[in-house]
C-alpha positions in Angstrom: 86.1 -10.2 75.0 87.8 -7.2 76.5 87.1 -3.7 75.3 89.8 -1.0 75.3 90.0 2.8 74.2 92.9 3.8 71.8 93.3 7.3 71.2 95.4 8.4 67.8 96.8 12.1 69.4 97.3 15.4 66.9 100.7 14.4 66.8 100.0 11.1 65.1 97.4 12.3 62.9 99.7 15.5 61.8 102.5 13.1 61.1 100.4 10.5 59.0 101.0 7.8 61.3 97.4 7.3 62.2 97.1 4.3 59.8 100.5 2.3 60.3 99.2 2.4 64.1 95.7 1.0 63.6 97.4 -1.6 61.1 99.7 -2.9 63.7 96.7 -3.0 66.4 94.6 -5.1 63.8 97.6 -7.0 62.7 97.7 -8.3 66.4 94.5 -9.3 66.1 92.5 -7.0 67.9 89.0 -5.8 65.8 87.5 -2.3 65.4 84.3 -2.3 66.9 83.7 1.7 66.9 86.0 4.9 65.7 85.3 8.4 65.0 87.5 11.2 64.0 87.0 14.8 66.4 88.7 17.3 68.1 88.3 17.4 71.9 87.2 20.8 73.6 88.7 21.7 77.2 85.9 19.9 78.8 86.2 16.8 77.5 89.5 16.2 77.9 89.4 17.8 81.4 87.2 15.1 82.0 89.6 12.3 80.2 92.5 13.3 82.1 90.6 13.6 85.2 93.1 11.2 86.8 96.1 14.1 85.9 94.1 16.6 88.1 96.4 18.3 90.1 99.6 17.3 89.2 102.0 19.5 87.0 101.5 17.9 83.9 97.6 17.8 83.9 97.5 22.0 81.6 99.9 20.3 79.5 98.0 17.3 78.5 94.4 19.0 78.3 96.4 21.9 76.1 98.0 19.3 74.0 95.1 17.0 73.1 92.9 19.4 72.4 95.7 21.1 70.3 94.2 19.1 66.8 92.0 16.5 65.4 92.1 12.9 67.0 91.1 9.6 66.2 89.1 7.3 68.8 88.6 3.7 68.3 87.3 0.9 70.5 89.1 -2.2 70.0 87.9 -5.5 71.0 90.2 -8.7 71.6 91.4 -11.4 74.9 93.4 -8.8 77.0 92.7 -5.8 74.7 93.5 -3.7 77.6 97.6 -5.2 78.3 97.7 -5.5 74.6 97.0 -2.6 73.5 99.1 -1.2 76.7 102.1 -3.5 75.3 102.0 -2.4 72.1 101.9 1.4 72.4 105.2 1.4 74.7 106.3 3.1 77.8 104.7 6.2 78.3 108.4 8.0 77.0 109.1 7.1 73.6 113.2 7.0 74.7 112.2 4.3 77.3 110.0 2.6 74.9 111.2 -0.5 73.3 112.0 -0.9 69.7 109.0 -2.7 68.0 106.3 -0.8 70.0 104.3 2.2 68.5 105.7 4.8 70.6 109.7 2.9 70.6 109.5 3.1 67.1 107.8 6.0 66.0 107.5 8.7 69.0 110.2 11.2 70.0 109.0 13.1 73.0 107.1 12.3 75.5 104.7 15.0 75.3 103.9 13.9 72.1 103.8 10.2 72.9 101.2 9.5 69.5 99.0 7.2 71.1 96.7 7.0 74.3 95.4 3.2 75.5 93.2 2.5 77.9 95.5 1.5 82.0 92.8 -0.9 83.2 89.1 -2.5 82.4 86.9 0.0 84.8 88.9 2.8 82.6 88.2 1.7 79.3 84.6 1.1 80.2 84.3 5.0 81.6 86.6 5.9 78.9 84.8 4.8 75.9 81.4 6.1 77.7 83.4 9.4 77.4 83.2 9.4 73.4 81.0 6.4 72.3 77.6 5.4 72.9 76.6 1.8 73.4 74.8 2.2 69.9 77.9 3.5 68.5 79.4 -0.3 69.4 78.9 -2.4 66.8 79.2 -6.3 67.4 80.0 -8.7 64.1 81.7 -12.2 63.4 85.3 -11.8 61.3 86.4 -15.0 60.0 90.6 -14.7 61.1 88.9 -14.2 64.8 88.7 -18.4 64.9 92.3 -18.4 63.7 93.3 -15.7 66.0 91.6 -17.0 68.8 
C-alpha cells in the first residue's frame, strides 16, 4: 500500500475546513496511519518547498505556510499518491473541478487549502520531513476488505 503526505494549510485550518477534507480523504477510502498538528518554522518549509527554490513563487510559499498552524497526516491506500492528487484539484482552485477539495472549497491559489504529495520518492522524503518511522502506525480496519 502506497503512502502519501497531505498537508491541511493555515488557510484550511482558519476556515474550519480541516475536518470536511480529512472526511472526504477517508470517505475514499484512504486510512490515517499518522497526523500531528504544528506550525512550520522557515527551515522546515525551506526544506519542503525545496523543489520552489529559485523560482518567483518559492518567499511566497515558505511565508505563507509558515503563516499558521497546519495539520500533517500520512495516508495510506492503492494509489494514495494520484488519489489524493485527484482529489485535492488542480493546483488553482478556479481551474479546479467542482467535486474536488480545492474546486469546491478554495478561492485563490495562494491559498490552495491542501498540499498532497506529486510522486512516491516525494512522499517518502516528505513524510521523513515531519514523521518518524515510529510515528507510523500499522493496523487492520475492517471496511479495508470492502474497499479493497
Amino acid at each position: 500500500m502506497e503512502k502519501s503526505l497531505v498537508l491541511i494549510k493555515p488557510d484550511a485550518v482558519q476556515r474550519g475546513l480541516a475536518g470536511e477534507i480529512i472526511s472526504r480523504l477517508e470517505r475514499k477510502g484512504l486510512k490515517i496511519v499518522a497526523m500531528r498538528m504544528l506550525r512550520m518554522d522557515e527551515a522546515m518549509a525551506r526544506r519542503h518547498y525545496a523543489i520552489h527554490e529559485g523560482k518567483a513563487f518559492f518567499d511566497d510559499l515558505v511565508r505563507f505556510i509558515v503563516s499558521g498552524p497546519i495539520i500533517a497526516i500520512v495516508f495510506q491506500g492503492r494509489h494514495a499518491v494520484d488519489a489524493v492528487r485527484q482529489m485535492a484539484g488542480a493546483t488553482d482552485p478556479a481551474r479546479a473541478q467542482t467535486g474536488t477539495i480545492r474546486g469546491d472549497l478554495g478561492m485563490d491559489i495562494g491559498h490552495n487549502l491542501i498540499h498532497g504529495s506529486d510522486s512516491l520518492e516525494n512522499a517518502s522524503d516528505e513524510i521523513d520531513l515531519f514523521f518518524t518511522a515510529e510515528d507510523i502506525l500499522s493496523y487492520d480496519r475492517e471496511t479495508d476488505r470492502w474497499i479493497y
